[in-house]
N, C-alpha and C positions, 0 to 999 in steps of 0.2 A: 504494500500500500504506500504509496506514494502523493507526499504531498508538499506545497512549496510557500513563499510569501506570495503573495498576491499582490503585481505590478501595476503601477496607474495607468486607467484606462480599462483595466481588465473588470471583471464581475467581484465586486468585491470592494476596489479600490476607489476613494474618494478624494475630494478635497480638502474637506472637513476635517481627514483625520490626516492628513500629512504632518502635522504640527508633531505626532508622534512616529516619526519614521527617521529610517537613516539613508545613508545614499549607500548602492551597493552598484558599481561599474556604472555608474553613471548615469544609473535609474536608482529614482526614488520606490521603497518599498514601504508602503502603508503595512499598520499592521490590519489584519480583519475588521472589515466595518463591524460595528456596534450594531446591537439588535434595536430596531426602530420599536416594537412596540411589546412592552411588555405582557409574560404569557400568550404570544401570538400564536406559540408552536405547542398545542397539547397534542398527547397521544389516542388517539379513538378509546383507545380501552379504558383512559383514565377519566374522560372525560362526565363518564355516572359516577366520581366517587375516586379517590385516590385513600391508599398507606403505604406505613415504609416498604409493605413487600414490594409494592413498584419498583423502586428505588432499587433494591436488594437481585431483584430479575434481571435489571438489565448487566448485572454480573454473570448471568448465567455463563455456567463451565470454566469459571476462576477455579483455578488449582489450587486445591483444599480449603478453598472458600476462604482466603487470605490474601490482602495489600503488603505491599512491602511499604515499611515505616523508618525513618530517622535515616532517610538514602540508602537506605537497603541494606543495613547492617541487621533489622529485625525483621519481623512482620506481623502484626495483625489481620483477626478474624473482620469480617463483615459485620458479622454483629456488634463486635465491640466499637469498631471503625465509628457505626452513625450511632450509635447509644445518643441518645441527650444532643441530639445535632440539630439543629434548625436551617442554617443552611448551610450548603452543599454544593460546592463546584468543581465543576469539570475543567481540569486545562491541558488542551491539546497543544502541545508545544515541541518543538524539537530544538538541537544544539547548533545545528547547520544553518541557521536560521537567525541572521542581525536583528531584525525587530525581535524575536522571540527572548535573544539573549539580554536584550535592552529593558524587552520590559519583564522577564523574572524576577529582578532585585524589586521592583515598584511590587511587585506581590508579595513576596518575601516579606515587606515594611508589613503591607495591610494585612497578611497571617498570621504575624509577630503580633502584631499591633491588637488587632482582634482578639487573641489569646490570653494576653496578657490584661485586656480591659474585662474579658468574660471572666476571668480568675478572680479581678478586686469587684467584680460588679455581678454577680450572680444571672440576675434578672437580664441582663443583658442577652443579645442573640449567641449563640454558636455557631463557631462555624470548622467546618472542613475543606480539605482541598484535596481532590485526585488528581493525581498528571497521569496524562494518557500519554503516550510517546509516539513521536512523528518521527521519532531518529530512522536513518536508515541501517544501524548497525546495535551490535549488545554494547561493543565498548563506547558509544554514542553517550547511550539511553542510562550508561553506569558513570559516565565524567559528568552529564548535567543533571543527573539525578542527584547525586553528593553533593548539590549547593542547592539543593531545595528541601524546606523544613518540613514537608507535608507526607502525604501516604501517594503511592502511585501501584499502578495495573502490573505485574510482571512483564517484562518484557515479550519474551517468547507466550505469552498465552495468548490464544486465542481468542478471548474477550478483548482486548485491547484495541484490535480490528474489528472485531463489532462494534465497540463505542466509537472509533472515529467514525464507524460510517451509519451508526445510529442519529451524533451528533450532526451528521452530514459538514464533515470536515475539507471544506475545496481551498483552506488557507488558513496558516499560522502566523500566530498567536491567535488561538480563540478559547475564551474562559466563558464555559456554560455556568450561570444560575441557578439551582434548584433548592425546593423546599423539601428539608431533612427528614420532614416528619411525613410528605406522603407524595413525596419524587415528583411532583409539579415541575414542570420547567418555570421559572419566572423571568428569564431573560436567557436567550437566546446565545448570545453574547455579549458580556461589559467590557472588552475591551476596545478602547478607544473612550468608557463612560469612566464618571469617579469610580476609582475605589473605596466607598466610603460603608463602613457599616451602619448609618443611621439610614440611609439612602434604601441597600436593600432589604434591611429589617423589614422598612416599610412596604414589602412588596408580601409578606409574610400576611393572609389573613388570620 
């Protein structure tokens, strides 16, 4: 599976967001446009009713129903993974990939940041983060995974290509929204939007 940044001009690439791109051979790479409207993409099946099993399904045939945790030195179950999780995103990202590497530190902040406010503030949202991997190789998906604080998809499984192409992934950086407690999408894609956690608490009914 193969996937790339997305070039201006191309299905994807804006104006709007070049203000977060870099120059790569002398084309500017936006990263993934931003989802225009929030929860615009639900699932037919979810649409009478949603729970975490939603969420939980679209792992099906993870290898023994565990994320790799702390860059892959651990792992966690699924279950433990969303326990007490409100919300939930998806980042399809790769290391080949200028804008992607540009804006993982700008995550890094708001997952730290997030963490560390849900620990002195109870009541506050949680949140988690999956990285899906768009690398082309293991040793890829094992150098950018070691500078990210979150839980990711093993490499070599085969769910990991089902999410990118559930996510319908046609360009990197893209960070999916979801609600922890019953797999809603709420935004489609934030990047290019703040990362702000008051912003998508608020999308939480």
């Amino acid at each position: 599976f193969r996937v790339r940044p997305v070039l201006q001009g191309e299905t994807g690439g804006s104006e709007s967001n070049l203000d977060m791109s870099v120059s790569e051979g002398g084309n500017v790479v936006p990263f993934s446009n931003a989802s225009d409207v929030v929860g615009a993409r639900r699932d037919k099946a979810r649409s009478g009713g949603s729970s975490s099993s939603d969420l939980m399904k679209l792992f099906k045939n993870l290898p023994k129903n565990a994320l790799f945790s702390k860059g892959g030195i651990s792992k966690v179950s699924l279950s433990d993974a969303f326990a007490n999780i409100d919300l939930v995103f998806f980042y399809a990202s790769a290391h080949w990939c200028p804008p992607c590497r540009k804006y993982t530190p700008q995550l890094v902040k708001f997952y730290n940041d997030a963490k560390r406010f849900h620990a002195s503030n109870p009541r506050a949202k949680s949140v988690e983060i999956v990285f899906i991997s768009a690398d082309h190789d293991l040793n890829g998906f094992k150098n950018y995974y070691a500078t990210m604080p979150w839980l990711a998809v093993p490499f070599d499984a085969d769910t990991r290509e089902h999410l990118i192409s559930w996510m319908k992934v046609t360009g990197v950086p893209k960070l999916m929204c979801l609600d922890g407690r019953s797999g809603k999408i709420l935004e489609s894609n934030s990047v290019g939007r703040a990362l702000d956690l008051t912003r998508f608490s608020k999308m939480i009914k």
